[in-house]
KEKE-3310 file (N, C-alpha, C; in steps of 0.2 Angstrom, whole numbers, plus 5000, padded with zeros to 4 digits):
npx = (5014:5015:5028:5032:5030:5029:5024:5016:5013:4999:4983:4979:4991:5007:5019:5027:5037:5038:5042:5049:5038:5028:5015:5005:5001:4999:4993:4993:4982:4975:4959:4955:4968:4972:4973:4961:4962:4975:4975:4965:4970:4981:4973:4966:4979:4981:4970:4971:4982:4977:4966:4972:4972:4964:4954:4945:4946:4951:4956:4968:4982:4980:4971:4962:4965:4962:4947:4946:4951:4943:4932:4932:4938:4929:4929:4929:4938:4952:4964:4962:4965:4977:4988:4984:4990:5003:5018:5024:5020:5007:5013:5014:5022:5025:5031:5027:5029:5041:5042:5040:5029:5024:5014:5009:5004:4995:4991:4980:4976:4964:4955:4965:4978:4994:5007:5011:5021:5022:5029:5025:5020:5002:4989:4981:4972:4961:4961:4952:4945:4939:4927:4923:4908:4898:4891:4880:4868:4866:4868:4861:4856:4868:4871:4861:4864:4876:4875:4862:4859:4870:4877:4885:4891:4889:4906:4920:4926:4915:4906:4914:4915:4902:4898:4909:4901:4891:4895:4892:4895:4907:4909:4918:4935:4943:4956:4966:4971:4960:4948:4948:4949:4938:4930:4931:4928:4914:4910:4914:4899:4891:4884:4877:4878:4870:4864:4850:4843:4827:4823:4831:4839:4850:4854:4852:4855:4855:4855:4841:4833:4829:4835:4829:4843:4843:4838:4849:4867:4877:4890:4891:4886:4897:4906:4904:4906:4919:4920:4912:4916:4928:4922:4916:4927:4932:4944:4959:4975:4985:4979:4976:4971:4962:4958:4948:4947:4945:4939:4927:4911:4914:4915:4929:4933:4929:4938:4949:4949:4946:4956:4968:4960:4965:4977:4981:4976:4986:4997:4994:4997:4988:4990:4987:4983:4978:4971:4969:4965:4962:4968:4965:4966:4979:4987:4983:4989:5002:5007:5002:5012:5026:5023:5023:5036:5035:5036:5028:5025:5024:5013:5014:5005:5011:5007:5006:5015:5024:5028:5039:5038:5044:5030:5037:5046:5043:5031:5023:5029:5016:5003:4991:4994:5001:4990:4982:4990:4994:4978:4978:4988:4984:4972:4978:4984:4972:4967:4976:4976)
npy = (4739:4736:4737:4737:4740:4750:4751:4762:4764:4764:4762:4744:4741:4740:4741:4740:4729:4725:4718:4718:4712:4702:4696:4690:4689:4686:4687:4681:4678:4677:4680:4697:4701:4710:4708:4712:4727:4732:4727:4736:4748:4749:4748:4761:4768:4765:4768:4783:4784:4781:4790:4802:4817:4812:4813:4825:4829:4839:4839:4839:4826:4826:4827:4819:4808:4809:4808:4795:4789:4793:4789:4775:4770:4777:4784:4797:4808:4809:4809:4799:4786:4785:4774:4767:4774:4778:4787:4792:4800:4794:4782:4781:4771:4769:4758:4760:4753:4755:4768:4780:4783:4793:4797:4804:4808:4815:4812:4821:4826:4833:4833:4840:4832:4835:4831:4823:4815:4812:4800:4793:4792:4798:4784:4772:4761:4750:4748:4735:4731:4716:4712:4698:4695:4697:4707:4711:4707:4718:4727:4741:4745:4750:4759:4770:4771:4779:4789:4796:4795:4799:4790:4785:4765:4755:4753:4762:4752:4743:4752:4758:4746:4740:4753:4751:4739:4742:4746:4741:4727:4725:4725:4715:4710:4701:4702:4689:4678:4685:4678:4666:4665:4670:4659:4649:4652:4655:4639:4635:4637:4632:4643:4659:4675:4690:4706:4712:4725:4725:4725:4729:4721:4709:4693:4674:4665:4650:4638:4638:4642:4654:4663:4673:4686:4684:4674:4664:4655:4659:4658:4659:4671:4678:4673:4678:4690:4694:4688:4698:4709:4709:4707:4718:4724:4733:4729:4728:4724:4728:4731:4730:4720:4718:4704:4698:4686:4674:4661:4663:4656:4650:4629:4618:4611:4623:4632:4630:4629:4642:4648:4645:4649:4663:4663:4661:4674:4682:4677:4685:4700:4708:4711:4703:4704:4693:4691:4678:4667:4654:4637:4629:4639:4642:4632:4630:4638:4639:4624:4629:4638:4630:4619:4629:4636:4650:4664:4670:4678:4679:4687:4688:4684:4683:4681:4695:4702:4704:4695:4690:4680:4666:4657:4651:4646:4637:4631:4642:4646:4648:4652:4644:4635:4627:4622:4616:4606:4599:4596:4585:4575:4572:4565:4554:4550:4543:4534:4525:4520)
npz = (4900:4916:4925:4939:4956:4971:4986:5001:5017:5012:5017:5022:5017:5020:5016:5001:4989:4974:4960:4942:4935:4926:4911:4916:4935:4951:4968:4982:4998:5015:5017:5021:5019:5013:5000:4990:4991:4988:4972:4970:4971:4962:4952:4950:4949:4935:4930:4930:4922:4912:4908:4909:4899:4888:4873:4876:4888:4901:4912:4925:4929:4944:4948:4942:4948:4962:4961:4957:4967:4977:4975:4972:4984:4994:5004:5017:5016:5005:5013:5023:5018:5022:5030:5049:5061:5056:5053:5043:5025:5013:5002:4983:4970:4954:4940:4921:4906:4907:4912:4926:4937:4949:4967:4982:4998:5014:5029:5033:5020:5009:4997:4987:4979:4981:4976:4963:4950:4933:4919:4912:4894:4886:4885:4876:4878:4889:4906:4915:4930:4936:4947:4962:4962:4950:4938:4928:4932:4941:4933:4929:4940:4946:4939:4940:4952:4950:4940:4944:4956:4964:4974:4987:4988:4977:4971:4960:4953:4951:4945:4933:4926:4923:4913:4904:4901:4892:4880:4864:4853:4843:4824:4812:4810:4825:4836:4836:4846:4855:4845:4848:4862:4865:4860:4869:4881:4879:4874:4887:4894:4887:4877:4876:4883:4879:4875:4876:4867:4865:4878:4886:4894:4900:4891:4894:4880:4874:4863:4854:4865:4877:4892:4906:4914:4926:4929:4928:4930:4942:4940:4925:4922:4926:4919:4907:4907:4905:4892:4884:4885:4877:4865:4862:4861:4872:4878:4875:4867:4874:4886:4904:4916:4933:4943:4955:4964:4956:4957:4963:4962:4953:4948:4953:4939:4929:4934:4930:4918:4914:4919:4910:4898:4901:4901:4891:4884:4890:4882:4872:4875:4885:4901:4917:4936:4947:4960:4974:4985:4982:4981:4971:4962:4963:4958:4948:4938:4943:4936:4923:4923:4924:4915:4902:4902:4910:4916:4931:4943:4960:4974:4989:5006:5023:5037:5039:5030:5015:5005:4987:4975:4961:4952:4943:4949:4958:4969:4980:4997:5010:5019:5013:5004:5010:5020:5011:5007:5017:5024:5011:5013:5025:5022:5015:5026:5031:5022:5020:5033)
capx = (5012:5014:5032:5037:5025:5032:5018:5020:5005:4993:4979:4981:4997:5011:5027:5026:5039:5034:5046:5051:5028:5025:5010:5001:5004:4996:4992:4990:4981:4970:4954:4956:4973:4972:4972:4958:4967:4979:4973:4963:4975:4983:4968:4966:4982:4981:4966:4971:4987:4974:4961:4974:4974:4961:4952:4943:4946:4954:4957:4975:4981:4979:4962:4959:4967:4959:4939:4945:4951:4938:4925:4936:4940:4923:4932:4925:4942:4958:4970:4959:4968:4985:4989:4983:4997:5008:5023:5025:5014:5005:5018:5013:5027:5025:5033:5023:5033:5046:5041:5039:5021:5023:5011:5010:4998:4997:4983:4976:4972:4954:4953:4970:4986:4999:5014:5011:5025:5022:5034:5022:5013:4994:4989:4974:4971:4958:4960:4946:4942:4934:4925:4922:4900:4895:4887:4876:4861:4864:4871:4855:4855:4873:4873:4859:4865:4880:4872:4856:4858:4876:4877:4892:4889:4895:4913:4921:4929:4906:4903:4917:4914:4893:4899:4911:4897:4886:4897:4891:4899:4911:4911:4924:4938:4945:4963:4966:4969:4953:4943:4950:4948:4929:4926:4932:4922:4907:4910:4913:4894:4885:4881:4879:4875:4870:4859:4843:4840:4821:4821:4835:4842:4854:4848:4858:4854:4857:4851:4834:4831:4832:4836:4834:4851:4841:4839:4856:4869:4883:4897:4888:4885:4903:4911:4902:4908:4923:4919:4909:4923:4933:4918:4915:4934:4935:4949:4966:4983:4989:4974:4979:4964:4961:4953:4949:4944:4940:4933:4920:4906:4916:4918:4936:4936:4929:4942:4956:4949:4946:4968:4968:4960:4966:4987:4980:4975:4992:5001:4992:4999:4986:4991:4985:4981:4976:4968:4965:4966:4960:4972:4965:4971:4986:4991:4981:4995:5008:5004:5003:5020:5028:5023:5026:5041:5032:5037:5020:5026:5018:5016:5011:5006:5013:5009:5007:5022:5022:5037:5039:5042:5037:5027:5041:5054:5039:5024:5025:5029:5010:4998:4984:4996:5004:4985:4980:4996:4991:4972:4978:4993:4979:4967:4982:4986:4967:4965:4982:4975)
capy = (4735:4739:4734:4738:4743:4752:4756:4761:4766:4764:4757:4740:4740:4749:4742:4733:4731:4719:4723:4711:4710:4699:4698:4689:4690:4683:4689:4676:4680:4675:4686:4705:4703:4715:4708:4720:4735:4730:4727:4743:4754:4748:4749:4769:4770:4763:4770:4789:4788:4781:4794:4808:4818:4809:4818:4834:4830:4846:4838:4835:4819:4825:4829:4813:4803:4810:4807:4788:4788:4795:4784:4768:4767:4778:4788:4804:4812:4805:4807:4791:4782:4785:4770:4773:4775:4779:4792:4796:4799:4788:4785:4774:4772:4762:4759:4757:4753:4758:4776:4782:4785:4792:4800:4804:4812:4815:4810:4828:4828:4832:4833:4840:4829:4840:4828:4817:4816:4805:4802:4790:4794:4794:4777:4772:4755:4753:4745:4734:4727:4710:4709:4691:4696:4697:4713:4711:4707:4723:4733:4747:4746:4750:4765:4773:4774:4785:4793:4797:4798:4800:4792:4777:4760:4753:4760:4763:4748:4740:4757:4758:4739:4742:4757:4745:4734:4746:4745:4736:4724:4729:4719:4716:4703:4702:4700:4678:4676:4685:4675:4658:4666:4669:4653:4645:4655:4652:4633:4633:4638:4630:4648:4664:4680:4695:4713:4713:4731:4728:4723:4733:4716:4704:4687:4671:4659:4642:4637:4641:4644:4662:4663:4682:4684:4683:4667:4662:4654:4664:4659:4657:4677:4680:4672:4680:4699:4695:4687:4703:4715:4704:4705:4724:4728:4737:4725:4727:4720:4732:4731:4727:4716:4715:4700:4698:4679:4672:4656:4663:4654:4642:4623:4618:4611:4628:4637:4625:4632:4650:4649:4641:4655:4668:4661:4661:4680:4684:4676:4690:4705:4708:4710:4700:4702:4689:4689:4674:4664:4649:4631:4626:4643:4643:4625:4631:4644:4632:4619:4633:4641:4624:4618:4633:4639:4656:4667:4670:4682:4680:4692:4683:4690:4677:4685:4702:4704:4705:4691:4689:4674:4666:4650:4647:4642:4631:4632:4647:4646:4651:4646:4644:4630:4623:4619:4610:4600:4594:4592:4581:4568:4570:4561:4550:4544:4540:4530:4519:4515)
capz = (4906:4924:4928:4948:4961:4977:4990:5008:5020:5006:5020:5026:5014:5024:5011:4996:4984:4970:4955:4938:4935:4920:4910:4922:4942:4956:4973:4987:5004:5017:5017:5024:5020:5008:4992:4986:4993:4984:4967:4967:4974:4956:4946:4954:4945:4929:4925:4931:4917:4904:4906:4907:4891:4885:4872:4877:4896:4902:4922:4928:4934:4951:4950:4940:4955:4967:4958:4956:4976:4982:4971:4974:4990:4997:5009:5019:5016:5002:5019:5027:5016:5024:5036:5055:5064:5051:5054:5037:5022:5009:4994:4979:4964:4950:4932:4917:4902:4910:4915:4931:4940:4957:4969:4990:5002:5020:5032:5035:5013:5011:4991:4981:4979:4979:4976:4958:4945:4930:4916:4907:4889:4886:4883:4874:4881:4895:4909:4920:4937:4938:4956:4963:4958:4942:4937:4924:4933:4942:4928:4927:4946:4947:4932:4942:4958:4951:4937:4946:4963:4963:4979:4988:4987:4971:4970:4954:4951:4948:4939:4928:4924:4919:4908:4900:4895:4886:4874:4858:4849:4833:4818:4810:4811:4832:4837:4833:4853:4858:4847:4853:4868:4866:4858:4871:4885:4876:4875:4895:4897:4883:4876:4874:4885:4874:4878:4871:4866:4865:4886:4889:4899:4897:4892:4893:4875:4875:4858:4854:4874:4882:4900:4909:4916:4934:4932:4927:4935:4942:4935:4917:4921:4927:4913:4901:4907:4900:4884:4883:4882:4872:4858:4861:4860:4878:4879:4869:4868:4880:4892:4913:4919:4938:4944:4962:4965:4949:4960:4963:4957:4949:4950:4950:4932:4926:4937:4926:4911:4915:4919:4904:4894:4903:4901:4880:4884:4892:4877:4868:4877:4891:4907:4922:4940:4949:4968:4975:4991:4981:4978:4964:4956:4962:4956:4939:4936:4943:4930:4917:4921:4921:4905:4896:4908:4909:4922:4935:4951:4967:4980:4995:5013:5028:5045:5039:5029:5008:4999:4984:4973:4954:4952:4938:4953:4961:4973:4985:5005:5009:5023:5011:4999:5017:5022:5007:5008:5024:5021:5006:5017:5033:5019:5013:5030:5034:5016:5020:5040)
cpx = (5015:5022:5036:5031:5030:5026:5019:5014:5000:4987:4982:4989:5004:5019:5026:5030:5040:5037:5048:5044:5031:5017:5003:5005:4998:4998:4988:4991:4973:4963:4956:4965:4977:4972:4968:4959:4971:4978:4969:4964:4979:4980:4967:4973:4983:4976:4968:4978:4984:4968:4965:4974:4970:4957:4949:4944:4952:4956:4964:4974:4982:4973:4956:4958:4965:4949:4942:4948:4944:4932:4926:4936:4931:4926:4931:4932:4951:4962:4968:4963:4974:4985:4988:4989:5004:5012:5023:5017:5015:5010:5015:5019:5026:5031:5031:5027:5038:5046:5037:5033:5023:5019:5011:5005:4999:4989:4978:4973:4966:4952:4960:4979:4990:5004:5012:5017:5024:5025:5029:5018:5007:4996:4981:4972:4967:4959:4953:4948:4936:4932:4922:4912:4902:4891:4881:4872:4860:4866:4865:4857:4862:4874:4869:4860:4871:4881:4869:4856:4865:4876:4884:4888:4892:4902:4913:4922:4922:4903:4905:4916:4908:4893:4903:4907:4892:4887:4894:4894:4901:4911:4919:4929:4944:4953:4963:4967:4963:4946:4941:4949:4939:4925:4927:4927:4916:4905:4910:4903:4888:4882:4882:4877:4875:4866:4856:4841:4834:4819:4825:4839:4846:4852:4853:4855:4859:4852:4846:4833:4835:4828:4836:4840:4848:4840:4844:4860:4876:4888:4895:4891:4893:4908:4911:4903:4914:4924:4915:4913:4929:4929:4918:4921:4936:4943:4954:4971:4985:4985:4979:4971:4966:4957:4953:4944:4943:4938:4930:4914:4906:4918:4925:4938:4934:4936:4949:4955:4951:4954:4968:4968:4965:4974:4984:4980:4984:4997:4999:4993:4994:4988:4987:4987:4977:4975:4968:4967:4962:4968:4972:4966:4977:4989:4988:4987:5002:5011:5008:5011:5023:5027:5025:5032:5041:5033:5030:5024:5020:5018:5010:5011:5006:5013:5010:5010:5019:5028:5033:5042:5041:5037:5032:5047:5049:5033:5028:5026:5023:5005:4991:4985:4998:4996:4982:4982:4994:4986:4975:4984:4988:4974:4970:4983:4976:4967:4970:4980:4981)
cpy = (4738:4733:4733:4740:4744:4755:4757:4765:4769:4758:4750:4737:4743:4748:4735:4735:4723:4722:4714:4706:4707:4700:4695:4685:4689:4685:4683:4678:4677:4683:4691:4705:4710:4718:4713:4726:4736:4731:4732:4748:4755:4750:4758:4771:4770:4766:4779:4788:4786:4785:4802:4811:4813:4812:4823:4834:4833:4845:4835:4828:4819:4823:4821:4806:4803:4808:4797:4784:4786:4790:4778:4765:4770:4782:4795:4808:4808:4805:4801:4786:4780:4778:4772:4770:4776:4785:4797:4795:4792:4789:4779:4776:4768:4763:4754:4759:4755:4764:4775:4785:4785:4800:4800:4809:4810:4813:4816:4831:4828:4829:4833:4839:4834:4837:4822:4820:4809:4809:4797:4792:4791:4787:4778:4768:4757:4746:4742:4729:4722:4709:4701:4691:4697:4703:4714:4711:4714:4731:4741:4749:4752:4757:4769:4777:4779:4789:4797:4802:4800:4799:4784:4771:4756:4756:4758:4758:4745:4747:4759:4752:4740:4748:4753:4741:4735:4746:4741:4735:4725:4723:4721:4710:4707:4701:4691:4678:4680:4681:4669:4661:4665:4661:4649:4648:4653:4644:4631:4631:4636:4635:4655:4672:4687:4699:4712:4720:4733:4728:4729:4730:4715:4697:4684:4666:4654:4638:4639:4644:4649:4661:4670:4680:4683:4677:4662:4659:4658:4664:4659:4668:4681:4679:4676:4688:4698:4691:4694:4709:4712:4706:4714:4728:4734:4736:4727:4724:4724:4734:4730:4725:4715:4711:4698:4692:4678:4665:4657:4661:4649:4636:4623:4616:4619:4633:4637:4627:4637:4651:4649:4647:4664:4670:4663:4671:4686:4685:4683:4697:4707:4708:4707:4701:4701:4690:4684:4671:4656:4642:4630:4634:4644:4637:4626:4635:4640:4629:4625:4638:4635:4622:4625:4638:4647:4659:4671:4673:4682:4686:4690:4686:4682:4683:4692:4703:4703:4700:4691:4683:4674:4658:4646:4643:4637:4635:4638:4644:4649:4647:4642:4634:4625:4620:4614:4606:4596:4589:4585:4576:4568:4563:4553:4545:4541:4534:4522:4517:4517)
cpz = (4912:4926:4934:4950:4967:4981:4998:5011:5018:5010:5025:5024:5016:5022:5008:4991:4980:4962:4949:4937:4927:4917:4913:4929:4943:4963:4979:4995:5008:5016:5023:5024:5017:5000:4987:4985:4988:4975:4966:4968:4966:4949:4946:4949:4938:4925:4923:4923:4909:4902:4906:4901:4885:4880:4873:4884:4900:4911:4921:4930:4938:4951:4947:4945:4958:4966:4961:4963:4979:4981:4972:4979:4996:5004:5011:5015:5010:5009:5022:5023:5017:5029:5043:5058:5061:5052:5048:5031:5017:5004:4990:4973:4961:4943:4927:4911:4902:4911:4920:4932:4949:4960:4975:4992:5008:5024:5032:5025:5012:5002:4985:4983:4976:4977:4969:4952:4939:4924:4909:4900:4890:4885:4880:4874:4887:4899:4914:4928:4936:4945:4956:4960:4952:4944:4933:4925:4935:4940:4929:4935:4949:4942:4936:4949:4958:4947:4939:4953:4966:4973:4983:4989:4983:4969:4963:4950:4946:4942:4933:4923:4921:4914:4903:4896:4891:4881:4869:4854:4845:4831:4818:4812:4820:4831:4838:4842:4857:4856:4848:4857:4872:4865:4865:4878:4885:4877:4885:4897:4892:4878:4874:4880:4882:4877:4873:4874:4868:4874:4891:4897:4896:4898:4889:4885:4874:4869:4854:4859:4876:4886:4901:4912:4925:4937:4930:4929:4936:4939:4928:4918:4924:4921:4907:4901:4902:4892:4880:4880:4880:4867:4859:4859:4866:4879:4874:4871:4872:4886:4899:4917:4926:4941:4950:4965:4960:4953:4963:4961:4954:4952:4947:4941:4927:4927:4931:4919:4909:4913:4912:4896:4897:4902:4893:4880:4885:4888:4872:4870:4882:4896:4914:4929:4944:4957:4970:4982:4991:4979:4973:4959:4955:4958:4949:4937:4940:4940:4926:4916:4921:4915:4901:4897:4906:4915:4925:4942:4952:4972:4985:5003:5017:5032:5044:5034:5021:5005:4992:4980:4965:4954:4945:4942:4958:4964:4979:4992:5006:5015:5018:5005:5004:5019:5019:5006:5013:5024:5017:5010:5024:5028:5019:5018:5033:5030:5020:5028:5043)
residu = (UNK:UNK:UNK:UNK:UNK:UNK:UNK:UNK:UNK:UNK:UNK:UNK:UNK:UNK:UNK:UNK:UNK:UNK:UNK:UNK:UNK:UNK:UNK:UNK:UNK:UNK:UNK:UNK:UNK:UNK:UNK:UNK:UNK:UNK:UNK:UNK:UNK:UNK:UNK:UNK:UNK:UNK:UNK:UNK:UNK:UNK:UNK:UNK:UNK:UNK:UNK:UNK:UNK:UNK:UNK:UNK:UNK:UNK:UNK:UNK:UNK:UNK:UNK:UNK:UNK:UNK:UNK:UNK:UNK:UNK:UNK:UNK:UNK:UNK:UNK:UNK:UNK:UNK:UNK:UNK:UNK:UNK:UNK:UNK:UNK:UNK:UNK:UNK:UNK:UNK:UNK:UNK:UNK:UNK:UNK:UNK:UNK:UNK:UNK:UNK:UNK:UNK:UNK:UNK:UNK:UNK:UNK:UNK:UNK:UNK:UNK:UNK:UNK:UNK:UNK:UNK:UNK:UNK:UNK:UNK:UNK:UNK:UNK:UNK:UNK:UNK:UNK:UNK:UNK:UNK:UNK:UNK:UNK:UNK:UNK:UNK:UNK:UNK:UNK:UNK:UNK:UNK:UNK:UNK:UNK:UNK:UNK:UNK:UNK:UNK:UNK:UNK:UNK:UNK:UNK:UNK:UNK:UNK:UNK:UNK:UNK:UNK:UNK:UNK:UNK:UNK:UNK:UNK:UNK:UNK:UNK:UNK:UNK:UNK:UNK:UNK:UNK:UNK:UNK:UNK:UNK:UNK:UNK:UNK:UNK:UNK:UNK:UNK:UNK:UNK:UNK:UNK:UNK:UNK:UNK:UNK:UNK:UNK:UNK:UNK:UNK:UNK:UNK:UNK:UNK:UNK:UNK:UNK:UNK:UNK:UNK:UNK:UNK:UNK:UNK:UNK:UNK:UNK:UNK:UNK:UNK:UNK:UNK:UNK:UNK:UNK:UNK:UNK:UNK:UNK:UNK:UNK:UNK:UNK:UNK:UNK:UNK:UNK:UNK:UNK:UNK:UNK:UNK:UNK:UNK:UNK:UNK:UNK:UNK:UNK:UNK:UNK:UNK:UNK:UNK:UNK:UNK:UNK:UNK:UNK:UNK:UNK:UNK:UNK:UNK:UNK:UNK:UNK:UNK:UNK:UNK:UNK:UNK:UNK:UNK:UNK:UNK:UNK:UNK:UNK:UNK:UNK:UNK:UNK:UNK:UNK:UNK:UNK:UNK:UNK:UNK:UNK:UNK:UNK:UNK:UNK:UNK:UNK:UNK:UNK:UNK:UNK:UNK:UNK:UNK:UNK:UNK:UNK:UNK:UNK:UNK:UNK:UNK:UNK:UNK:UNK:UNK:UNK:UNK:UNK:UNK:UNK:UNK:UNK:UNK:UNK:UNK:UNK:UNK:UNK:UNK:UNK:UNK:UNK:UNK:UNK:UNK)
# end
């Protein structure tokens, strides 16, 4: 698992040191704070130490970093990526399993990272990026545009993710917290979302009754991504899932589920990063470290700045939790006159 992060004019993130990560972390911010920035600056890296030395793939872990930059973030030049006005260069440092992953670059770098040092073994877990959309409907759309036309639009985070779900389902008996995990999934939406070969769509069934996925409803088709790669085995115990709003879509009681499933996934070794700048997620993973007195670090931007905390010591200092507090004694004093 992904235990320290150090990043330092990595874009809108210009010093973040986020260290003592559990199996699930939370990231709370207003929008353009940089949450996403964030989350796939991470993802860019987790994927480059799991595709190095991957069977027959004869490309460094520079060259691999710099493809899943360039794809990720969509940027004319890797140096764009440096902070603007930044003095020094970009540095990112992590520690995964407790071995060192560190890389750097200057603004004037067009294509080859000269400065990466990693101490990590292969891995042969994959890691994924969940986006606040759902994919599914535009799965074919999304393969085309960077198989075909090979052109920006879908970064890598939507392309990796539609490759992912090609995959087809393994028999065979699943890990005991994945298939609670699905049962429970599936019980949210009444159903099931599965690829029909002969249409070459995905269709959601609810009994006897099939739905295309076009007429679906979002969160039915977001939930079911990750039940998907839970059934197909993209997913393992040593997985690191990025999830970037899981309220998306969702009504609060689904949201209080989703947590719900997501802490049972955690218990199973998956790692979790959460985005959100939603209440009711945070006070779900509040709850959830409470009762199970489970440690949930935060990393929370106040006025620019990056703290860190864990939802096992309480409710963060946070404009987003300070407002819902308000809202919720504003209501109080109206009810009471």
């Amino acid at each position: 698992m992904l235990n320290s992060v150090e990043l330092d004019n990595f874009g809108p993130l210009q010093k973040i040191r986020w260290s003592k990560l559990s199996n699930l972390n939370l990231i709370i911010g207003a929008n353009s704070a940089g949450k996403t920035f964030l989350l796939k600056a991470l993802y860019c890296t987790m994927r480059t130490i799991e595709e190095y030395q991957r069977g027959n793939d004869q490309r460094s872990a520079a060259d691999i970093l710099t493809d899943k930059l360039y794809w990720t973030f969509q940027t004319e030049k890797i140096g764009d990526l440096v902070s603007k006005g930044a003095d020094a260069p970009l540095s990112c440092k992590v520690k995964v399993d407790g071995r060192e992953f560190r890389y750097g670059f200057g603004k004037d770098t067009a294509k080859n990272i000269a400065s990466l040092e990693s101490h990590v073994p292969p891995r042969a877990s994959n890691s994924i990026f969940l986006p606040p959309k759902e994919v599914l409907s535009l799965q074919h759309i999304i393969l085309k545009s960077r198989d075909v036309d090979k052109d920006f639009g879908f970064d890598d985070t939507y392309y990796d993710l539609a490759k992912a779900l090609r995959l087809l389902p393994t028999k065979g008996n699943n890990h005991t917290h994945f298939v609670k995990a699905r049962t429970s999934l599936e019980e949210m939406f009444g159903g099931k979302v599965i690829f029909d070969s002969r249409t070459n769509r995905w269709q959601f069934r609810k009994q006897n009754q099939k739905f295309q996925i076009g007429s679906t409803a979002e969160g039915i088709k977001k939930i079911a991504i990750l039940d998907t790669l839970l059934g197909n085995r993209y997913l393992t115990k040593d997985s690191v899932v990025f999830i970037d709003e899981p309220e998306s879509a969702l009504h609060p009681i689904a949201i209080t589920k989703l947590i719900e499933i997501i802490v049972t996934l955690a218990d199973s070794g998956i790692q979790f990063f959460i985005a959100s700048h939603s209440y009711f997620v945070i006070k779900a993973l509040y709850l959830a470290a409470q009762k199970r007195q489970m440690s949930i670090p935060v990393l929370s931007n106040i006025a620019g700045d990056w703290l860190d905390d864990d939802l096992l010591k309480g409710m963060p200092n946070n404009p987003i939790v300070d407002e819902s507090i308000r809202l919720y004694e504003e209501e109080v004093e109206l009810a009471l006159g």
